[in-house]
TIRO-2110 file (N, C-alpha, C; in Angstrom, 1 decimal):
// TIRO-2110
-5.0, -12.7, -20.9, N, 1, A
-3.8, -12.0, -20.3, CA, 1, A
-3.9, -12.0, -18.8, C, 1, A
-3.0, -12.3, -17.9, N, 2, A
-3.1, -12.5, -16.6, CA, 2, A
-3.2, -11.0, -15.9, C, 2, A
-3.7, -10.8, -15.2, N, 3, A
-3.6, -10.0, -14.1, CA, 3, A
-3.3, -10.0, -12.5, C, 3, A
-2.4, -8.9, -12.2, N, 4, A
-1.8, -9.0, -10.7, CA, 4, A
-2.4, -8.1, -9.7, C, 4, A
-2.0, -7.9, -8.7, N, 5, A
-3.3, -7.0, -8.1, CA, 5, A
-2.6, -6.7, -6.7, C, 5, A
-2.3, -5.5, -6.7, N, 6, A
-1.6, -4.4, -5.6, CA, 6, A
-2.5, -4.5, -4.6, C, 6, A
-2.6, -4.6, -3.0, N, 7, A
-3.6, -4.6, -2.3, CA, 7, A
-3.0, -4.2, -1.1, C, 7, A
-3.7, -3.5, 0.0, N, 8, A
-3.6, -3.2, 1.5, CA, 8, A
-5.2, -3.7, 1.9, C, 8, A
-4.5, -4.3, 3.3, N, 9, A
-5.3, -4.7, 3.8, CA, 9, A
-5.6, -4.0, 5.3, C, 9, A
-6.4, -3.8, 5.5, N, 10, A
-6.6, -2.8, 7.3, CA, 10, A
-6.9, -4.2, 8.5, C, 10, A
-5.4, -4.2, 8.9, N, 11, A
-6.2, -5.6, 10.2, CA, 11, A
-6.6, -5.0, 11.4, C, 11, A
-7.1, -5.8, 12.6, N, 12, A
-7.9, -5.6, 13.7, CA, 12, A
-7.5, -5.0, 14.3, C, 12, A
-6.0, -5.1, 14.4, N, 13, A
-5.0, -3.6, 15.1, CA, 13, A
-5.2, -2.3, 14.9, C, 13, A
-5.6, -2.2, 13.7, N, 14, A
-5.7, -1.0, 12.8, CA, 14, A
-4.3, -0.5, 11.6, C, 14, A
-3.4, -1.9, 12.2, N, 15, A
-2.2, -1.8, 10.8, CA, 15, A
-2.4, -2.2, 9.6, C, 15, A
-1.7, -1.7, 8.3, N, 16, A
-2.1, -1.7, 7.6, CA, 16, A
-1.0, -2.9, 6.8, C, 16, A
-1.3, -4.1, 6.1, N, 17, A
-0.6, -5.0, 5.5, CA, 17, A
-0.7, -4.8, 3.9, C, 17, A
0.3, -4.7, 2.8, N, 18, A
0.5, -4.5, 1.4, CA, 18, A
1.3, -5.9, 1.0, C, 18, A
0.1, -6.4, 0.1, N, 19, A
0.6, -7.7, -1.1, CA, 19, A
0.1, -7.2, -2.1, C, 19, A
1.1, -8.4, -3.2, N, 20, A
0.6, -8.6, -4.6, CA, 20, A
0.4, -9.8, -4.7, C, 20, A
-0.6, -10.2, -5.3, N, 21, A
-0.9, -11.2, -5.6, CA, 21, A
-1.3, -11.5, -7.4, C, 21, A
-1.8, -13.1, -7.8, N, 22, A
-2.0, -12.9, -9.1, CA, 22, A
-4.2, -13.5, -9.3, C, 22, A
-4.5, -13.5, -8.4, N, 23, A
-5.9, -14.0, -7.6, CA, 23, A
-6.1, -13.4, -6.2, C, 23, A
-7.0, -12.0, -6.3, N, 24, A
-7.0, -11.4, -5.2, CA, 24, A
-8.1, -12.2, -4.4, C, 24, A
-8.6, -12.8, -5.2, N, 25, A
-10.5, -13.7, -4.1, CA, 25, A
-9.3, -14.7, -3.2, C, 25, A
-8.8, -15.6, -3.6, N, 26, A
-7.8, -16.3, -3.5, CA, 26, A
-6.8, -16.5, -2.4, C, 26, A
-5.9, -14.8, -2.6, N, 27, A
-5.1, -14.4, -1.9, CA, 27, A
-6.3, -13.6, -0.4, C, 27, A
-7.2, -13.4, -0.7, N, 28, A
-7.7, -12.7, 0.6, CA, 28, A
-8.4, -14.2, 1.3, C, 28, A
-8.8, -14.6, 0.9, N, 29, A
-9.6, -15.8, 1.5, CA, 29, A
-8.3, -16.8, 2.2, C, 29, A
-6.7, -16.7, 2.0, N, 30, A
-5.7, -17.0, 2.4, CA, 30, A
-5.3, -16.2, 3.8, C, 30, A
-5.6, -15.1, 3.7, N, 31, A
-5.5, -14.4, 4.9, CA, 31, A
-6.5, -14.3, 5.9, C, 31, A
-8.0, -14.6, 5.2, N, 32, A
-9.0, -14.8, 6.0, CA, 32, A
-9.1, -16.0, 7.3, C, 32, A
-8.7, -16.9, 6.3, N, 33, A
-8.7, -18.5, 7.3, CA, 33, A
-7.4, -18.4, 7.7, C, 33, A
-6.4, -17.8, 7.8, N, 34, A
-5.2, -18.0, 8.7, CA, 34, A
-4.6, -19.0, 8.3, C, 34, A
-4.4, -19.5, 7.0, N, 35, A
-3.6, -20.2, 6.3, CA, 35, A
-2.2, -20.9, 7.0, C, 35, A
-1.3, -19.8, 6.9, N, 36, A
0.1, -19.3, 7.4, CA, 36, A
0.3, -18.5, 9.0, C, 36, A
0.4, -19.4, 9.8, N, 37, A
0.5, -19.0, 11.6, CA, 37, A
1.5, -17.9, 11.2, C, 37, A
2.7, -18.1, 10.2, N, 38, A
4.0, -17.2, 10.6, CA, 38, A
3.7, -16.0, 9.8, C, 38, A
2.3, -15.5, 9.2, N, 39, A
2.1, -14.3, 8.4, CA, 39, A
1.9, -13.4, 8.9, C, 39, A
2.3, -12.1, 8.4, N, 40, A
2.1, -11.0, 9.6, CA, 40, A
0.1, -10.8, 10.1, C, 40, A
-0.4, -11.4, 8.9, N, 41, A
-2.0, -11.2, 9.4, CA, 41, A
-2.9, -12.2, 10.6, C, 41, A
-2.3, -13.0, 10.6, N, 42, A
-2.6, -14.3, 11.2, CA, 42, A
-3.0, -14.0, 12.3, C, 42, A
-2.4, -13.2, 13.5, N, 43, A
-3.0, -13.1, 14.8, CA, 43, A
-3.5, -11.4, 14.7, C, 43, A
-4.0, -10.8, 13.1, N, 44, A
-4.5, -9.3, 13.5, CA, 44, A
-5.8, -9.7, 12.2, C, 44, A
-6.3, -10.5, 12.9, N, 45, A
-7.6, -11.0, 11.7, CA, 45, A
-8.5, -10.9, 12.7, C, 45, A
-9.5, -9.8, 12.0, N, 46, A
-10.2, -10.4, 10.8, CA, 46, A
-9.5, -9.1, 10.1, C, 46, A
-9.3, -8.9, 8.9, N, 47, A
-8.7, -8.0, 8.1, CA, 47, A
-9.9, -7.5, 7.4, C, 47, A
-9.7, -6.4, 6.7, N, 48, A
-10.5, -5.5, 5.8, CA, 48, A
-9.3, -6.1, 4.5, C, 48, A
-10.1, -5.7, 3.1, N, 49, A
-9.5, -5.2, 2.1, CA, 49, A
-9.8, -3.6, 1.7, C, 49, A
-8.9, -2.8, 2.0, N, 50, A
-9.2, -1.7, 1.6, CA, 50, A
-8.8, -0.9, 0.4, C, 50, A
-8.3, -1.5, -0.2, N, 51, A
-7.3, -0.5, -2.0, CA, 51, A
-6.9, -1.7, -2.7, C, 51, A
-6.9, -1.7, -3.5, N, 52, A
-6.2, -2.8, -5.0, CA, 52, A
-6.7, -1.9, -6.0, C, 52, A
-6.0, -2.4, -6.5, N, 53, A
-5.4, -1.7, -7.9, CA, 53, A
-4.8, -2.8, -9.2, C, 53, A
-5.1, -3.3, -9.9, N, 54, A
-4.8, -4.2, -10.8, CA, 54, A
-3.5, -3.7, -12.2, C, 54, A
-2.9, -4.8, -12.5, N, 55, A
-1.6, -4.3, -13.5, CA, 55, A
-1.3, -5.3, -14.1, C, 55, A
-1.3, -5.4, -15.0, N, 56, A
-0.8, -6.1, -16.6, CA, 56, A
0.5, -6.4, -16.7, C, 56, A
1.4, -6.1, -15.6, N, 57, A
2.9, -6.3, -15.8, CA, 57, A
3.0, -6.5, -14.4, C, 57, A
3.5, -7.9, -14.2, N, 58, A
4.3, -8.3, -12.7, CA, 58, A
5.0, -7.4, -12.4, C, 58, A
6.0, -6.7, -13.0, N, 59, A
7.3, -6.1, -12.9, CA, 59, A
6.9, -5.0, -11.9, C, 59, A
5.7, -4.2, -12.7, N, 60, A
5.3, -2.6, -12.1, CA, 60, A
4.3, -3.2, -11.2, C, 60, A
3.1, -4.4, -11.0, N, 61, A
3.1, -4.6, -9.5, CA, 61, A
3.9, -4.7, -8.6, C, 61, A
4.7, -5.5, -8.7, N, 62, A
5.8, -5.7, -7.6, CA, 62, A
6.5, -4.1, -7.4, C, 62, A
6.6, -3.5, -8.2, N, 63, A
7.6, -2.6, -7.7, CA, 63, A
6.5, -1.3, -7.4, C, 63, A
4.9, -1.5, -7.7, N, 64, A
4.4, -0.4, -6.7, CA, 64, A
4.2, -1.0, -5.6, C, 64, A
3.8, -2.4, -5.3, N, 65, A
3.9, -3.1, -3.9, CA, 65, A
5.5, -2.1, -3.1, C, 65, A
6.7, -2.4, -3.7, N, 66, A
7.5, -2.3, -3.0, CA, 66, A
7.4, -0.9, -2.6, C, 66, A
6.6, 0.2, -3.4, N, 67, A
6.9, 1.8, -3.4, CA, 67, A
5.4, 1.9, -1.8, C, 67, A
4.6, 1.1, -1.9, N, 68, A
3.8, 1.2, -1.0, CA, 68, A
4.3, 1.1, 0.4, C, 68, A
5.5, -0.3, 0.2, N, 69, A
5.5, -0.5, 1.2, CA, 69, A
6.2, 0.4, 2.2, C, 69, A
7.1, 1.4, 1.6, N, 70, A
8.4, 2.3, 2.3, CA, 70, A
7.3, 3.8, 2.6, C, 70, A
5.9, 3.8, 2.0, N, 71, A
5.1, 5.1, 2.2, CA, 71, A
4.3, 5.1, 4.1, C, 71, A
4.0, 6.3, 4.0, N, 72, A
3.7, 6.3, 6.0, CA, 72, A
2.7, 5.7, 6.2, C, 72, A
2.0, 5.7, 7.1, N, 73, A
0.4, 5.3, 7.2, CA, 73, A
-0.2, 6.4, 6.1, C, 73, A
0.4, 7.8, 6.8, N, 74, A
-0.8, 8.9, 6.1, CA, 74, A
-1.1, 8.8, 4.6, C, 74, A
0.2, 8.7, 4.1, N, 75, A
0.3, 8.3, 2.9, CA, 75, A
-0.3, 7.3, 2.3, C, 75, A
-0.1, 6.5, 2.8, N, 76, A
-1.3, 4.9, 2.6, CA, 76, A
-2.6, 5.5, 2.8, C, 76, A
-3.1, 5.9, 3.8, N, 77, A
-4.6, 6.2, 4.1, CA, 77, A
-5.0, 7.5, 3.4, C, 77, A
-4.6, 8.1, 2.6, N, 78, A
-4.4, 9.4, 1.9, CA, 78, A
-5.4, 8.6, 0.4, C, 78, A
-4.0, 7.9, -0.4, N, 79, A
-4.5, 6.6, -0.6, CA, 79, A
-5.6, 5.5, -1.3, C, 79, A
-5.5, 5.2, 0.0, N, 80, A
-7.2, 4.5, 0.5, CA, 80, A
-8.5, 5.3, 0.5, C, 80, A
-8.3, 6.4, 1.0, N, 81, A
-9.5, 7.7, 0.4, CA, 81, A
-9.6, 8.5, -0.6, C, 81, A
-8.2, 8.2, -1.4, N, 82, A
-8.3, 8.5, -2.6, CA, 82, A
-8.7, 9.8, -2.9, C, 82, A
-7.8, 10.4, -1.4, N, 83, A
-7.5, 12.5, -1.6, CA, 83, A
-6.2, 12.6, -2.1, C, 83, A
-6.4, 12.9, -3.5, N, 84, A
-5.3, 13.1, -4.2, CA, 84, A
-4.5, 14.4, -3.6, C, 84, A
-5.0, 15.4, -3.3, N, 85, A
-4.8, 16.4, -2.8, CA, 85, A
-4.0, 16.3, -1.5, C, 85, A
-3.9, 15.9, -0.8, N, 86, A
-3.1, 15.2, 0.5, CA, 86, A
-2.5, 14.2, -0.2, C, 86, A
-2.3, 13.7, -0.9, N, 87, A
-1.7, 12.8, -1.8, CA, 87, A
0.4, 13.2, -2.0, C, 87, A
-0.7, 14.3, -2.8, N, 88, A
0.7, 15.1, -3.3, CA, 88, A
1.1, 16.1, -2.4, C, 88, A
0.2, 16.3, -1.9, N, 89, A
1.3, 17.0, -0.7, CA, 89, A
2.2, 16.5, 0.2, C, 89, A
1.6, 15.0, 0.9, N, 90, A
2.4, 14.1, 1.3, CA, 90, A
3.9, 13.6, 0.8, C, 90, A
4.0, 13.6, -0.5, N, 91, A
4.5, 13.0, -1.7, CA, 91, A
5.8, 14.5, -1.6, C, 91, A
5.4, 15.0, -1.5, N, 92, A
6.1, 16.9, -1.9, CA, 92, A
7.3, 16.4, -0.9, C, 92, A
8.8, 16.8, -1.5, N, 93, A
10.0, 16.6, -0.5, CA, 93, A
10.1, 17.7, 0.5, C, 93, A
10.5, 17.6, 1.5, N, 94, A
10.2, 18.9, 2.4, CA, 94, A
11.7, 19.1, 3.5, C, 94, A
12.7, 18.7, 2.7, N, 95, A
13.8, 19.0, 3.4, CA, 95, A
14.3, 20.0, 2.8, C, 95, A
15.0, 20.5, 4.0, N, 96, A
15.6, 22.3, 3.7, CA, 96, A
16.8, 22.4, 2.4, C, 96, A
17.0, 20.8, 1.8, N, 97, A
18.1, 20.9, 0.7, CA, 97, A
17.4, 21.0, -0.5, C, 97, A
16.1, 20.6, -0.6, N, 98, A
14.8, 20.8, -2.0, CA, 98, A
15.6, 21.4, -2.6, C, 98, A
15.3, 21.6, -3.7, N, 99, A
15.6, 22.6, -5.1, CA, 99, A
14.4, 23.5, -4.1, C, 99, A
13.5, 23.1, -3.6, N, 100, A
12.1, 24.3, -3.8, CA, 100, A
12.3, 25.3, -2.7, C, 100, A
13.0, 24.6, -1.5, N, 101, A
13.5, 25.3, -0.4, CA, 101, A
14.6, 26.1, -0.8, C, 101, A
15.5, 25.4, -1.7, N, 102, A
16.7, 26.3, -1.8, CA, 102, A
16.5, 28.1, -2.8, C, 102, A
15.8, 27.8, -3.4, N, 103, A
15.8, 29.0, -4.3, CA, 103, A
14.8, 30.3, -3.1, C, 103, A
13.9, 29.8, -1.8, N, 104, A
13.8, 30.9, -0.9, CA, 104, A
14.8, 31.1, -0.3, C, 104, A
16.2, 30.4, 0.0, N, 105, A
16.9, 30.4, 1.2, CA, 105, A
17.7, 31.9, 0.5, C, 105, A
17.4, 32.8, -0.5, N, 106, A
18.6, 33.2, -1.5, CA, 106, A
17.5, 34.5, -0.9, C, 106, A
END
């Protein structure tokens, strides 16, 4: 059965890059040698691999790739250290229209 593989990578900048791939040795050794001049990693190498996560269904990699990619740094780096606890607090909606806000506004 194939497997796909959710990844952030920490480059030299200190920004953080999110792929999926279906060969993470593969896909990082791609980013390592600078493959692709037009990649966002290409001129912030040498890169880290810091988080992957593996999935059995393309469908739900790609679409936690996509949920990664719209989360903040903190959130990303939350993450990556795998403080669930800042996780979900990050995660927690915090505008004053909440359900959770609105039942103190009363």
């Amino acid at each position: 059965m194939k497997r796909f593989f959710v990844y952030i990578l920490k480059c030299s900048d200190d920004s953080y890059y999110t792929g999926v791939t279906n060969s993470l040795d593969r896909r990082l050794a791609e980013h390592e040698e600078g493959r692709d001049s037009s990649c966002y990693t290409f001129k912030r190498r040498p890169i880290k691999l810091v988080f992957s996560q593996d999935f059995m269904d393309v469908k739900e990699a790609i679409s936690f790739e996509k949920q990664l990619k719209n989360w903040s740094r903190k959130k990303k780096e939350a993450l990556i250290n795998k403080n669930w606890n800042e996780l979900k607090s990050l995660a927690a909606c915090k505008n004053l229209t909440s359900h959770e806000n609105f039942k103190d506004s009363k």
